[in-house]
N, C-alpha and C positions, 0 to 999 in steps of 0.2 A: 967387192964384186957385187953387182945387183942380184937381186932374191932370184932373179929367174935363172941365173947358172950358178947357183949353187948345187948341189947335188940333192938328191930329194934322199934322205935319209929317214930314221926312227926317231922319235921322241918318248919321251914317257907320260904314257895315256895315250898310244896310238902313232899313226901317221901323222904328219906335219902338213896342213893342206897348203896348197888346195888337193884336193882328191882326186885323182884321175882313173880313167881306166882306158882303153882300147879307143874307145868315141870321144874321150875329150874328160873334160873335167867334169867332175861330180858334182850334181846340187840336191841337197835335200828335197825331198818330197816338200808336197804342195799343201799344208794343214787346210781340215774345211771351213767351206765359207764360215761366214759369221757376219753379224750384222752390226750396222752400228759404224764411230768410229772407229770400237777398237779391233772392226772387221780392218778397216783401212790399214788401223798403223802395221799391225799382225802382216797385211799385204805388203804390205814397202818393205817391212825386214825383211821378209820372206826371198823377196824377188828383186830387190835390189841386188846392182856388182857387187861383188866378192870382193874385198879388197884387203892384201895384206894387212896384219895389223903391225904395229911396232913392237919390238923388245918392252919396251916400259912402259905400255897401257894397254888395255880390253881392249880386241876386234870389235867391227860392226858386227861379227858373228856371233860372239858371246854375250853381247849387249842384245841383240833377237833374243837368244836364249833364255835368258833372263827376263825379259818380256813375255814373253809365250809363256815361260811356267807362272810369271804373275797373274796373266789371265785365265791360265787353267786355272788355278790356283782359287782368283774369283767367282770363276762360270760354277764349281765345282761347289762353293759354298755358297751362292746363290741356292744351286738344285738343294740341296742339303738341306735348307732353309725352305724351299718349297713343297719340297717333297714330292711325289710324284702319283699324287690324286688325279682320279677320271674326272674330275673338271676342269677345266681351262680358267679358272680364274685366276686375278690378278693377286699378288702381296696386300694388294688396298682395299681389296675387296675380305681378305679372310680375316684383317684387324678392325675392320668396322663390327661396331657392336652391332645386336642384337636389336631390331625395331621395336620400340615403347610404345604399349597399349595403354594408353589412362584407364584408368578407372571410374566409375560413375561417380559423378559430382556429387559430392555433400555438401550439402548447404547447411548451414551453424546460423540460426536468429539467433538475437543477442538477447540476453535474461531478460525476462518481464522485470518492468521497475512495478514498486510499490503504485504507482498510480495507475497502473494498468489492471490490475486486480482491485482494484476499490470498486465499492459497493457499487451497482447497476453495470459494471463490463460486463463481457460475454467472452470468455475463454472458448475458441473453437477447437475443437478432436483434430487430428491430422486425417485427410480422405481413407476414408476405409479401414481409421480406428474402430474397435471391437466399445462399444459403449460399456462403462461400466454399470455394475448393479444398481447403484446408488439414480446413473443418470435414467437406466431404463424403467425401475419403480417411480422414479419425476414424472416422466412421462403415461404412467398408467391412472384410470381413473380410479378416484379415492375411496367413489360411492358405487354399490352397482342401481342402475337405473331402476325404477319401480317397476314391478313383475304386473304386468297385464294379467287381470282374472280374464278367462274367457269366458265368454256367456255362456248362462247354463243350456246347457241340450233340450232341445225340444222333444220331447218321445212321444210321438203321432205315435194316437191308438190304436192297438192290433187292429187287424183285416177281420171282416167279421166273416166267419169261415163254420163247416160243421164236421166235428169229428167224431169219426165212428166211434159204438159203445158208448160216449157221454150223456148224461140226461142234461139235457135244457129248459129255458124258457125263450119265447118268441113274442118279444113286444114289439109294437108297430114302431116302427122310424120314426113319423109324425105325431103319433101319441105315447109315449114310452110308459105311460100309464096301465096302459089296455096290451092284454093279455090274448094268444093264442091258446085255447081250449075246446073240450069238448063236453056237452053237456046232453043227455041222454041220446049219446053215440052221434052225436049233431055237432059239428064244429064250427067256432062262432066266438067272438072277441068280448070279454070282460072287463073292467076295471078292478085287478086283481092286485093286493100289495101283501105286504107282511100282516096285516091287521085281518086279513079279508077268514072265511071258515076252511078248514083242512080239505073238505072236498074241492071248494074250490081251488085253492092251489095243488093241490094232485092232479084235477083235471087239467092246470095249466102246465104239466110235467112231461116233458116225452123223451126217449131212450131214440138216438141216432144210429142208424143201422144202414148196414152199404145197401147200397139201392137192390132192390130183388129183381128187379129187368135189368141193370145194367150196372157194374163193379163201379163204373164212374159217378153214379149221382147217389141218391140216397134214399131213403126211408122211415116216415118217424113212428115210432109204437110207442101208445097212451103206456106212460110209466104205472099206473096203475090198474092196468087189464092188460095182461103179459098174451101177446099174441093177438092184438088186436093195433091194425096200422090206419093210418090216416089214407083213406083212399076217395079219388072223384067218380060217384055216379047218379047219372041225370046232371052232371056240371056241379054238384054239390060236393061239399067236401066232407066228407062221414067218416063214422068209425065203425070201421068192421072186422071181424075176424079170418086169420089168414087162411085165403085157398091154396091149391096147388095148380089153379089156369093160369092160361099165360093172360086172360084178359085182369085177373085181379095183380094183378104182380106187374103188370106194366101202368094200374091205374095207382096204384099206391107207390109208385117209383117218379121222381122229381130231382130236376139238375138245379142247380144254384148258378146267378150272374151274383157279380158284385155290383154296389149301387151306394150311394150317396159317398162319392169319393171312396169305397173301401170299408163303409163300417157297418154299412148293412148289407143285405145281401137278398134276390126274390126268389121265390119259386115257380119252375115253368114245368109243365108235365111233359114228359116223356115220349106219350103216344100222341099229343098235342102240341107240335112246335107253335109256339106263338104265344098258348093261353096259360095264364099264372095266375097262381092262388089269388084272388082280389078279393080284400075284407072290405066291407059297407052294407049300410043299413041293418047291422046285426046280425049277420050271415056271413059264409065265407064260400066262396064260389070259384068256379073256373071258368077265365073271362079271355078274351083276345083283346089284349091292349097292346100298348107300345111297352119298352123299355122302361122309360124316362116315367108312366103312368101308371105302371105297376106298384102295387101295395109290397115296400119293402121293409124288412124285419129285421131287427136287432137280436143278435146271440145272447142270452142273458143268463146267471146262474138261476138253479129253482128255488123257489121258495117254497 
Protein backbone atom coordinates (compact mmCIF):
# COMPACT_ATOMS: atom_id res chain seq x y z
CA UNK A 1 0.00 0.00 0.00
CA UNK A 2 1.53 3.41 -0.68
CA UNK A 3 3.09 5.66 2.13
CA UNK A 4 -0.05 7.84 2.09
CA UNK A 5 -2.56 5.21 3.51
CA UNK A 6 -0.63 3.72 5.72
CA UNK A 7 -1.58 4.88 9.10
CA UNK A 8 0.51 7.55 10.73
CA UNK A 9 1.79 5.95 13.74
CA UNK A 10 5.02 6.33 16.48
CA UNK A 11 8.51 5.50 15.84
CA UNK A 12 11.34 5.73 18.02
CA UNK A 13 12.80 9.07 18.23
CA UNK A 14 9.33 10.69 17.64
CA UNK A 15 6.72 10.85 14.92
CA UNK A 16 7.32 9.47 11.51
CA UNK A 17 6.85 12.69 9.11
CA UNK A 18 5.85 14.30 7.42
CA UNK A 19 4.44 16.39 10.36
CA UNK A 20 1.16 17.61 10.31
CA UNK A 21 -1.07 19.60 12.28
CA UNK A 22 -4.72 21.18 11.91
CA UNK A 23 -3.27 23.60 8.75
CA UNK A 24 -1.50 20.93 6.93
CA UNK A 25 1.93 19.63 7.10
CA UNK A 26 4.75 20.85 9.09
CA UNK A 27 7.89 22.63 7.76
CA UNK A 28 10.71 23.75 9.74
CA UNK A 29 11.53 27.10 10.31
CA UNK A 30 13.36 29.21 7.99
CA UNK A 31 17.27 29.39 9.29
CA UNK A 32 18.93 33.18 8.71
CA UNK A 33 20.10 34.59 5.82
CA UNK A 34 23.65 33.86 4.98
CA UNK A 35 25.73 34.92 2.42
CA UNK A 36 27.64 33.42 0.00
CA UNK A 37 26.95 30.02 -1.76
CA UNK A 38 26.64 28.25 1.24
CA UNK A 39 23.66 30.89 1.78
CA UNK A 40 22.29 29.09 -1.46
CA UNK A 41 22.84 25.45 -0.82
CA UNK A 42 21.40 26.05 3.18
CA UNK A 43 18.18 27.63 0.90
CA UNK A 44 17.46 24.72 -1.40
CA UNK A 45 17.65 22.24 1.58
CA UNK A 46 15.80 24.31 3.55
CA UNK A 47 12.81 24.94 1.00
CA UNK A 48 12.91 22.43 -1.29
CA UNK A 49 9.75 19.32 -1.25
CA UNK A 50 9.67 17.15 1.36
CA UNK A 51 10.09 13.96 -0.06
CA UNK A 52 9.68 10.45 1.50
CA UNK A 53 12.79 8.83 2.09
CA UNK A 54 13.20 5.08 1.43
CA UNK A 55 13.65 2.22 4.15
CA UNK A 56 17.45 1.71 3.10
CA UNK A 57 19.02 5.17 2.57
CA UNK A 58 19.00 9.10 4.26
CA UNK A 59 16.10 11.38 3.33
CA UNK A 60 16.66 14.71 1.56
CA UNK A 61 15.87 15.74 5.20
CA UNK A 62 18.73 14.31 7.05
CA UNK A 63 21.18 15.01 4.40
CA UNK A 64 19.93 19.15 5.10
CA UNK A 65 20.65 18.18 8.58
CA UNK A 66 23.78 17.35 8.10
CA UNK A 67 24.61 20.07 6.06
CA UNK A 68 23.39 22.91 8.27
CA UNK A 69 25.38 21.41 11.44
CA UNK A 70 28.48 21.41 8.88
CA UNK A 71 28.05 24.91 8.29
CA UNK A 72 27.26 25.80 11.72
CA UNK A 73 29.93 23.86 12.55
CA UNK A 74 32.33 26.14 10.17
CA UNK A 75 30.66 29.64 10.65
CA UNK A 76 31.26 28.71 14.39
CA UNK A 77 34.96 28.12 14.11
CA UNK A 78 35.57 30.71 11.87
CA UNK A 79 34.20 33.45 14.75
CA UNK A 80 36.38 31.41 17.21
CA UNK A 81 39.24 31.98 15.16
CA UNK A 82 38.28 35.82 14.77
CA UNK A 83 37.27 36.64 17.80
CA UNK A 84 35.17 39.13 18.31
CA UNK A 85 37.29 42.56 18.34
CA UNK A 86 35.87 46.30 17.84
CA UNK A 87 37.57 46.36 14.63
CA UNK A 88 36.14 45.10 11.46
CA UNK A 89 39.26 43.77 10.05
CA UNK A 90 39.91 41.06 7.84
CA UNK A 91 41.90 37.37 8.88
CA UNK A 92 44.70 39.01 6.20
CA UNK A 93 44.97 41.86 7.73
CA UNK A 94 45.72 40.48 11.55
CA UNK A 95 48.67 37.98 9.96
CA UNK A 96 50.33 40.55 8.24
CA UNK A 97 53.41 41.47 9.93
CA UNK A 98 54.37 44.32 11.48
CA UNK A 99 55.81 47.46 9.07
CA UNK A 100 59.79 47.51 8.71
CA UNK A 101 61.48 50.72 9.54
CA UNK A 102 65.20 50.55 8.34
CA UNK A 103 67.63 51.89 10.08
CA UNK A 104 70.15 54.56 9.08
CA UNK A 105 72.67 53.56 6.61
CA UNK A 106 76.11 52.51 7.48
CA UNK A 107 78.56 52.87 5.27
CA UNK A 108 81.80 50.44 5.74
CA UNK A 109 85.10 52.03 3.54
CA UNK A 110 87.20 49.39 2.81
CA UNK A 111 90.84 49.22 4.93
CA UNK A 112 93.37 51.83 3.99
CA UNK A 113 96.05 49.71 1.85
CA UNK A 114 99.59 50.40 2.76
CA UNK A 115 99.88 52.76 -0.07
CA UNK A 116 97.46 54.95 1.07
CA UNK A 117 99.38 55.83 4.18
CA UNK A 118 102.75 56.31 2.55
CA UNK A 119 104.58 59.16 3.24
CA UNK A 120 103.03 62.67 1.64
CA UNK A 121 98.97 61.32 1.96
CA UNK A 122 96.76 63.06 4.07
CA UNK A 123 94.45 60.97 6.12
CA UNK A 124 91.28 63.10 6.63
CA UNK A 125 89.01 63.14 10.30
CA UNK A 126 85.43 62.23 9.71
CA UNK A 127 83.12 65.89 9.72
CA UNK A 128 82.87 66.95 13.06
CA UNK A 129 85.73 64.69 14.44
CA UNK A 130 87.00 66.11 17.96
CA UNK A 131 90.94 66.62 16.68
CA UNK A 132 93.25 65.00 18.56
CA UNK A 133 95.96 66.62 20.93
CA UNK A 134 98.74 65.62 18.90
CA UNK A 135 96.84 67.24 15.64
CA UNK A 136 95.84 70.50 17.62
CA UNK A 137 99.60 71.07 19.04
CA UNK A 138 100.51 70.72 14.77
CA UNK A 139 98.65 73.20 14.43
CA UNK A 140 99.78 75.76 17.08
CA UNK A 141 102.72 78.15 16.62
CA UNK A 142 106.20 76.76 17.80
CA UNK A 143 107.60 80.25 18.41
CA UNK A 144 105.79 83.17 20.14
CA UNK A 145 106.20 86.26 17.88
CA UNK A 146 108.66 88.94 19.24
CA UNK A 147 107.26 91.20 21.93
CA UNK A 148 107.10 94.82 20.72
CA UNK A 149 108.89 97.29 23.27
CA UNK A 150 106.70 100.29 23.28
CA UNK A 151 108.33 103.56 23.21
CA UNK A 152 109.22 105.07 26.15
CA UNK A 153 106.79 107.79 27.60
CA UNK A 154 107.36 111.06 27.00
CA UNK A 155 106.65 113.02 30.47
CA UNK A 156 105.99 116.70 29.52
CA UNK A 157 107.16 118.85 32.18
CA UNK A 158 104.99 119.97 35.09
CA UNK A 159 102.69 123.08 34.63
CA UNK A 160 104.56 125.81 35.95
CA UNK A 161 102.05 126.65 38.71
CA UNK A 162 102.61 128.43 42.48
CA UNK A 163 102.02 126.92 45.71
CA UNK A 164 101.09 128.30 48.85
CA UNK A 165 103.73 128.41 51.76
CA UNK A 166 106.61 127.20 49.23
CA UNK A 167 109.77 129.37 48.91
CA UNK A 168 110.86 129.82 45.29
CA UNK A 169 112.88 131.19 42.66
CA UNK A 170 111.60 133.21 39.63
CA UNK A 171 113.74 133.22 36.53
CA UNK A 172 112.87 134.80 33.29
CA UNK A 173 111.38 132.21 30.53
CA UNK A 174 113.82 133.85 27.91
CA UNK A 175 116.83 134.08 30.20
CA UNK A 176 116.79 131.32 32.74
CA UNK A 177 119.95 132.81 33.90
CA UNK A 178 118.44 136.05 35.49
CA UNK A 179 116.89 136.04 38.63
CA UNK A 180 113.70 137.89 40.31
CA UNK A 181 115.07 139.92 43.45
CA UNK A 182 115.07 142.63 45.37
CA UNK A 183 117.88 144.71 46.19
CA UNK A 184 117.63 147.69 48.73
CA UNK A 185 113.75 147.07 48.87
CA UNK A 186 113.81 147.84 44.87
CA UNK A 187 112.96 144.89 42.76
CA UNK A 188 114.80 144.12 39.76
CA UNK A 189 116.44 141.02 37.83
CA UNK A 190 120.14 139.65 38.38
CA UNK A 191 122.32 137.08 36.91
CA UNK A 192 122.06 134.95 39.96
CA UNK A 193 123.42 131.02 40.18
CA UNK A 194 124.93 128.80 42.71
CA UNK A 195 128.38 130.51 42.60
CA UNK A 196 126.90 134.14 42.97
CA UNK A 197 127.17 135.90 47.30
CA UNK A 198 124.53 134.56 50.02
CA UNK A 199 122.82 137.83 49.94
CA UNK A 200 122.26 137.81 46.69
CA UNK A 201 120.50 134.49 46.55
CA UNK A 202 118.38 135.34 49.72
CA UNK A 203 117.25 138.27 47.88
CA UNK A 204 116.34 135.95 44.91
CA UNK A 205 114.14 133.84 47.71
CA UNK A 206 110.34 134.48 48.31
CA UNK A 207 107.77 132.45 50.60
CA UNK A 208 104.20 132.13 48.34
CA UNK A 209 101.37 133.19 50.35
CA UNK A 210 97.46 133.26 49.12
CA UNK A 211 96.88 136.40 47.69
CA UNK A 212 95.82 139.10 50.72
CA UNK A 213 92.87 140.78 48.28
CA UNK A 214 91.85 137.63 46.99
CA UNK A 215 92.08 133.50 48.21
CA UNK A 216 92.43 133.06 44.33
CA UNK A 217 95.79 134.64 43.35
CA UNK A 218 98.76 135.14 45.41
CA UNK A 219 101.33 137.05 47.26
CA UNK A 220 105.18 136.72 47.38
CA UNK A 221 107.14 137.74 50.78
CA UNK A 222 111.05 138.46 50.55
CA UNK A 223 112.23 135.04 52.37
CA UNK A 224 114.57 137.01 54.17
CA UNK A 225 112.39 140.04 55.75
CA UNK A 226 109.50 138.07 57.25
CA UNK A 227 106.61 140.55 56.68
CA UNK A 228 107.57 142.39 53.96
CA UNK A 229 105.72 141.53 50.41
CA UNK A 230 106.34 142.54 46.90
CA UNK A 231 104.08 145.25 46.15
CA UNK A 232 103.33 147.94 42.82
CA UNK A 233 103.57 151.75 43.75
CA UNK A 234 104.21 154.62 41.26
CA UNK A 235 103.87 151.22 38.71
CA UNK A 236 107.15 149.98 40.43
CA UNK A 237 107.46 147.02 41.91
CA UNK A 238 109.11 147.42 45.65
CA UNK A 239 109.45 145.80 48.75
CA UNK A 240 107.46 146.91 51.57
CA UNK A 241 106.22 146.10 54.75
CA UNK A 242 102.76 144.64 55.42
CA UNK A 243 99.80 147.17 56.11
CA UNK A 244 96.46 146.58 57.10
CA UNK A 245 94.60 148.93 53.90
CA UNK A 246 92.81 147.63 51.58
CA UNK A 247 95.08 149.73 49.01
CA UNK A 248 98.34 147.92 50.13
CA UNK A 249 96.83 144.33 50.17
CA UNK A 250 95.22 144.66 46.71
CA UNK A 251 98.74 146.16 45.40
CA UNK A 252 100.85 143.38 46.70
CA UNK A 253 98.11 140.59 45.45
CA UNK A 254 98.73 139.19 41.75
CA UNK A 255 96.82 136.36 39.70
CA UNK A 256 98.87 133.98 37.36
CA UNK A 257 98.02 133.04 33.40
CA UNK A 258 99.90 130.18 32.07
CA UNK A 259 102.29 130.92 29.22
CA UNK A 260 104.87 129.34 26.93
CA UNK A 261 102.71 126.19 26.42
CA UNK A 262 102.40 125.51 30.47
CA UNK A 263 105.83 125.97 31.84
CA UNK A 264 105.90 129.37 32.61
CA UNK A 265 103.44 131.39 34.01
CA UNK A 266 102.92 135.88 34.21
CA UNK A 267 101.99 138.00 36.63
CA UNK A 268 98.91 140.55 36.23
CA UNK A 269 97.89 142.80 39.18
CA UNK A 270 94.78 142.62 40.70
CA UNK A 271 93.58 146.05 40.97
CA UNK A 272 95.03 146.42 37.32
CA UNK A 273 93.42 144.09 34.81
CA UNK A 274 95.59 144.16 31.94
CA UNK A 275 99.13 145.40 33.37
CA UNK A 276 101.79 142.50 34.45
CA UNK A 277 104.93 142.44 36.21
CA UNK A 278 107.29 143.49 32.93
CA UNK A 279 111.19 143.16 33.65
CA UNK A 280 113.53 145.42 31.26
CA UNK A 281 116.23 147.64 31.30
CA UNK A 282 116.96 146.55 34.93
CA UNK A 283 113.84 147.34 36.52
CA UNK A 284 110.73 145.64 37.05
CA UNK A 285 107.52 147.61 36.55
CA UNK A 286 103.81 147.39 36.02
CA UNK A 287 103.07 147.69 32.28
CA UNK A 288 99.84 147.18 30.06
CA UNK A 289 100.84 144.76 27.49
CA UNK A 290 99.36 141.92 25.75
CA UNK A 291 99.47 138.27 26.79
CA UNK A 292 101.68 136.78 24.28
CA UNK A 293 104.28 140.13 25.51
CA UNK A 294 104.28 139.83 28.86
CA UNK A 295 107.53 138.98 30.77
CA UNK A 296 106.88 135.27 31.75
CA UNK A 297 108.70 133.27 34.61
CA UNK A 298 109.82 130.05 35.37
CA UNK A 299 109.07 128.33 39.07
CA UNK A 300 112.40 127.38 40.13
CA UNK A 301 113.90 125.78 43.47
CA UNK A 302 116.12 128.52 45.72
CA UNK A 303 119.27 128.73 45.83
Amino acid sequence: MPDEDKPEGLRIGGWVPPYRDTKGPLRPPVPPRRRGAAAAFSAALWNGPIRRHSGGGLGRRAIAAVATGALIAVVGLTALTLGDGDDDSSLAQRVVLPPYTPSAAIEILPEPSASSTAAGSVTRAPTGARPTDAAANATRPTSRPPATTPPPATTAPPAARLIVDETVGLALADSPGFRLRHRNFVAQVDNIDAGSSRDARSDAQFIVRRGLASAGCFSLEAANHSGFFLRHRDFVLRLDRWDSSQLYQRDATFCTRQARGGRALILESINYPGYFVQAGGGSVRLLRVDDAQATAYLVREPL
